[in-house]
N, C-alpha and C positions, 0 to 999 in steps of 0.2 A: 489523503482524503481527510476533509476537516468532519469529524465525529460529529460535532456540534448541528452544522449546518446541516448534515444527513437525518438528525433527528430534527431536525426542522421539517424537513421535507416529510420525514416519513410521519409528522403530525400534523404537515398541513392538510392531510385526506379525511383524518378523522383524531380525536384527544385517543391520548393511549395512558394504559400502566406502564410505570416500567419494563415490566415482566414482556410484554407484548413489542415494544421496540426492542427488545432485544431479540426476542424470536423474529420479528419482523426483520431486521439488519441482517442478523446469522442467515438468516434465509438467501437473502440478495447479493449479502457482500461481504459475508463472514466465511465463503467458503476455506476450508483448511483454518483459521482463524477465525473463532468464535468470540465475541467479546465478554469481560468476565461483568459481572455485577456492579462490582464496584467504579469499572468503569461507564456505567449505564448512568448509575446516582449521582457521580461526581457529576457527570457531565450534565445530567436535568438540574442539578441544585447553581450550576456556571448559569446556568440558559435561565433559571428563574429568579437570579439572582441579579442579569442584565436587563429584567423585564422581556424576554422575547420570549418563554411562556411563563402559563401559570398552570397553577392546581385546578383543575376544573372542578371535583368531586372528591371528594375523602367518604370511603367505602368501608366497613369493618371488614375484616378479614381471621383468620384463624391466628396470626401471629399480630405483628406491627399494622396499622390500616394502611390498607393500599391507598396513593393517590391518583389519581387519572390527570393527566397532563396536557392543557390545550395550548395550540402557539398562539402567541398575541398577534396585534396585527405588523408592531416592530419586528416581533420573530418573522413573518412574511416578506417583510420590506428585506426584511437582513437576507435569508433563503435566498430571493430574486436575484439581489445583488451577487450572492455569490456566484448563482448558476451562469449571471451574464458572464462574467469574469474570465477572461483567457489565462488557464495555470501558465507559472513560467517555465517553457519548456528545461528543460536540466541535463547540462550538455555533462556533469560530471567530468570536467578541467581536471579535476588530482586523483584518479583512484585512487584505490589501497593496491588494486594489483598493478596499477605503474610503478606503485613507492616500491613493491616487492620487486617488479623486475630491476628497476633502478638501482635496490641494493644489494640485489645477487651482482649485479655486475659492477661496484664501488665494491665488495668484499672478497671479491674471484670465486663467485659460486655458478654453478650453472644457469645464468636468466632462461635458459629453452629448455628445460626443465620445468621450471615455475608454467611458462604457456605452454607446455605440454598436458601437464596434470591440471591447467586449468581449462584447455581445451576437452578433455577426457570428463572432464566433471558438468561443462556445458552439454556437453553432447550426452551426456546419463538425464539429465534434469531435460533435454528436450524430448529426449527419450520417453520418458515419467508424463510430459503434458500430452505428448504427442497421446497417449495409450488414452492418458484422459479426457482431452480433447474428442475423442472418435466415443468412448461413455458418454459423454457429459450431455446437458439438455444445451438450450443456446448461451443460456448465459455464461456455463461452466466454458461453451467453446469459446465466445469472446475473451473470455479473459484469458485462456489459455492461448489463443493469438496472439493477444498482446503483450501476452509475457516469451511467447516462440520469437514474434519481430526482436525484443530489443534482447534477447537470446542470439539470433543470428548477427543482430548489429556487433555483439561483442565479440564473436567467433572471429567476422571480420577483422576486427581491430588485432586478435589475436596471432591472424596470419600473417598483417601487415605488419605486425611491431619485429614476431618470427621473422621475416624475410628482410628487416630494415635492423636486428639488433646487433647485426658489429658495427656498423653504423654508429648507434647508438654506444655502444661499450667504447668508442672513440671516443666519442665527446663528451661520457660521461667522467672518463678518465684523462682526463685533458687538465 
């Protein structure tokens, strides 16, 4: 998710503080992952430093003065474009846990081991959404879908690589 562009959007409703895109973000899309401060500031002083906002107000405050932050109409144009934009799906060609089964079976270690403990470890973490999925309001369940989907995609892949690795252990060792 590009941070930048999200606080685009989350300013094009109304100018915000910092303090308030971030409660606003955490809210929506910081579940488990909170965003820190520093990454709120960097990223308005990136965005106001491209012209796609500005300072709308400078407020006293008890500390440093708060600024209030409006999107320009470039920041809009930019937002649009991004939200048209089709992400490029990411088929991930090289895991890390292909390279791991790869090199159990280049050093003679157990590869069905490796997909063992990494199937026992999927199936915990779908475990973990499933519970939270059935808590969660809608949004917590969308995203806990979408991380169950590409959870079972890999399970898959786990069965088939299991059922296809002397196969594999041939031609790795060839």
């Amino acid at each position: 998710m590009s941070l930048g562009q999200t606080f685009l959007g989350l300013l094009e409703s109304q100018p915000r503080h910092g303090y308030d895109i971030k409660r606003v973000y955490d809210e929506h899309f910081g579940r488990g992952r909170s965003l820190h401060y520093g990454q709120v500031y960097a990223t308005l002083s990136r965005l106001l430093k491209n012209g796609l906002v500005e300072v709308d107000a400078v407020e006293p405050g008890e500390g440093p003065e708060r600024k209030r932050y409006s999107i320009t109409d470039a920041g809009v144009t930019d937002v649009a474009d991004w939200l048209s934009r089709p992400e490029n799906p990411e088929p991930y060609l090289q895991s890390t846990l292909y390279t791991k089964v790869v090199l159990a079976l280049l050093t003679d270690r157990p590869a069905a081991d490796i997909l063992d403990t990494q199937r026992a470890e999927h199936l915990r973490l779908m475990r973990e959404l499933t519970r939270r999925k059935m808590d969660g309001d809608l949004a917590d369940q969308l995203v806990c879908d979408h991380a169950l989907f590409h959870l079972e995609a890999d399970l898959r892949w786990l069965e088939l690589t299991a059922a296809r690795l002397d196969r594999l252990a041939a031609e790795v060792r060839r």
